[in-house]
N, C-alpha and C positions, 0 to 999 in steps of 0.2 A: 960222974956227978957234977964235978967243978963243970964241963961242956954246959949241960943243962941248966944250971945258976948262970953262968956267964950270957948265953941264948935269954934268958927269962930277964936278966938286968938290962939287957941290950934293948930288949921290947917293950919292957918298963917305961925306958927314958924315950925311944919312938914313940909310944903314947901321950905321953907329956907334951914333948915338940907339938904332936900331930894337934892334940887342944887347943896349946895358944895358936897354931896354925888359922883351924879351925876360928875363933875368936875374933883373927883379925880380917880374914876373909868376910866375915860378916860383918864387921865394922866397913871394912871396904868397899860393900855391896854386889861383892866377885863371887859366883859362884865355880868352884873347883870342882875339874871333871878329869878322872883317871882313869885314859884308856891304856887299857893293856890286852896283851894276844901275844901268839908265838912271833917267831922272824919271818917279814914276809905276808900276814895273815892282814894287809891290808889298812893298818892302821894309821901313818903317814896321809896318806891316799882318803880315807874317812876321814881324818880331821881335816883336811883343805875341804872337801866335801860342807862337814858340818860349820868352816867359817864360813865358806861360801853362804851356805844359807840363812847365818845369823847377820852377815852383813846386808841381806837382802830385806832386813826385815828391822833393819838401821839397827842394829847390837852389836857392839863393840867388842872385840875378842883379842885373846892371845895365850903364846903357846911356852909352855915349857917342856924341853927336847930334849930326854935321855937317850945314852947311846953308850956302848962301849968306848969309842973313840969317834973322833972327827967334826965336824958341826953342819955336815951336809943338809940334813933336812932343818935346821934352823935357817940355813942359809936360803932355804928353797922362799918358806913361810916368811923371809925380810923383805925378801926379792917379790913375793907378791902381795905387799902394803902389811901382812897379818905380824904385831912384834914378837918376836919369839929370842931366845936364850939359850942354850946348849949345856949340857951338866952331861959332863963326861967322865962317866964313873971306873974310867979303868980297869976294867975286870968284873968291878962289881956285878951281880945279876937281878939287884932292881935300884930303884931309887928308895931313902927313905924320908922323912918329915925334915928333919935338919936340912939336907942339901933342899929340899924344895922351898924349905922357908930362904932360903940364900938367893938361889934361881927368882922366887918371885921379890924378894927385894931390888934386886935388879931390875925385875919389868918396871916398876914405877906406874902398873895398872890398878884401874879403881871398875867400877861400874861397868860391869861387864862380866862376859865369860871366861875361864883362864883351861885352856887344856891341858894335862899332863900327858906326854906320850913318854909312856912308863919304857925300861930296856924291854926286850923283847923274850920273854919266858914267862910261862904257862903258873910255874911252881912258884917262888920267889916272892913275885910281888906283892901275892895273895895275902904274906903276913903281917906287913907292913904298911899299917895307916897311918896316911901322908896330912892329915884334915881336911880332904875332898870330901864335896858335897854327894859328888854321883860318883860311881864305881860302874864300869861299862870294861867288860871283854869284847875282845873286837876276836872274831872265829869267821875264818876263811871255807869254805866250800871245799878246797881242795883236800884240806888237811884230815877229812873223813867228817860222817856223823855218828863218829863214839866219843869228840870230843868229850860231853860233859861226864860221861860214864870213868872216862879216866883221870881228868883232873878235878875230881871233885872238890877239894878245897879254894881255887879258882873260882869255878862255876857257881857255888855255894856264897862267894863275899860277893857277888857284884848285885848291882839293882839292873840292870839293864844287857840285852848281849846284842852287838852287832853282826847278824851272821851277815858276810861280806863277798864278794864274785859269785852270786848267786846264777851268773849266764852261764856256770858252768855247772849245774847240778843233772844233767843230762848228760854231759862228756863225762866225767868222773863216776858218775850213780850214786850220787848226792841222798841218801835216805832222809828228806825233811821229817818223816814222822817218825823216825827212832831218834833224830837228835833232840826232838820236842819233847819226845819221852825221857830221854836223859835229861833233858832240862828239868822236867815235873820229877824227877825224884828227887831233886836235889833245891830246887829252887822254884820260887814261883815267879821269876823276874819276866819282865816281856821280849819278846824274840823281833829284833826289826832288820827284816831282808833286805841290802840294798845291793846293787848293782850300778856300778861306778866307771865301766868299761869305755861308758861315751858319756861322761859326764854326770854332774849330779845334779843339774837344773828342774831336773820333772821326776828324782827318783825318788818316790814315797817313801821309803825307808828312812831317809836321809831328814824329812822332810819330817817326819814323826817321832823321830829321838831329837831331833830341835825342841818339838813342842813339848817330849819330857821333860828334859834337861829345864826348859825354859817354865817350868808348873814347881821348880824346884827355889824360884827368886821369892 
């Protein structure tokens, strides 16, 4: 019982953070976007994708970059003009509202988009609202289409899902119309296929969850 009080007071006070988060974001005129997806499922890779596009379309961006350890993909995002931050949760398996309110203190960003790229697990992060505006699973092609069938609580918090390496839904036997059905039972959010393999300059998907995200200001 004490587990379950302890759990319940812990998510309490993340609610809280995640509000004045929230609060100040809006004051800021930033809209906060948390992607999350398994390791691997593409997510790094979509967010250079989606800065690419918002900078093509003069929107100012930046990133905050959970990881278990190291600052490699921060480093990637400095190195190509986009500011980003690194919150290295040692072990932990998501981010919650406190460390991100710290991370984007740090950015010293206003007007604009802020990414979150959440640690990398399916389960975790789902319970934990950070004060993001959009909630976006990033779901790889490779990883099957029973994704939403199994992590339903996941699949169920987000507004948006990126299914991502769609060039490969032929090599693997990709079922798009069972993952869409798993989608409809759980969620009505919209599904945006991109395909990232040569770039993200012409790829519609990419190009479509910009203009969610951005119906969101």
């Amino acid at each position: 019982m004490s587990e379950v009080i302890i759990m319940k007071e812990l998510l309490g006070e993340n609610t809280r953070i995640a509000e004045e988060n929230r609060d100040l974001y809006k004051k800021d005129k930033v809209i906060m976007v948390n992607i999350m997806g398994a390791p691997g499922a593409g997510k790094t890779t979509l967010i250079k994708a989606l800065t690419d596009e918002l900078k093509s379309r003069s929107v100012e961006s930046a990133v905050i970059e959970g990881d278990l350890f190291s600052s490699i993909d921060a480093d990637k995002f400095n190195d190509n003009g986009v500011k980003s931050v690194e919150i290295n949760t040692c072990g932990e398996c998501h981010l919650d509202a406190a460390v991100i309110k710290s991370g984007y203190d740090s950015l010293g960003f206003k007007n604009g988009v802020v990414f979150i790229e959440n640690v990398g697990n399916l389960i975790c992060p789902a319970e934990f609202d950070l004060g993001e505006e959009v909630r976006i699973v990033c779901a790889s092609v490779p990883e099957g289409d029973d994704k939403p069938f199994k992590y339903v609580p996941m699949f169920s918090y987000v507004d948006a899902v990126a299914l991502t390496k769609c060039d490969l839904k032929e090599a693997v036997g990709f079922d798009t119309d069972n993952f869409r059905k798993g989608m409809d039972a759980v969620n009505e959010a919209p599904v945006f296929e991109t395909s990232l393999k040569k770039g993200s300059a012409s790829d519609p998907g990419v190009k479509g969850l910009v203009d969610f995200i951005l119906k969101k200001s």
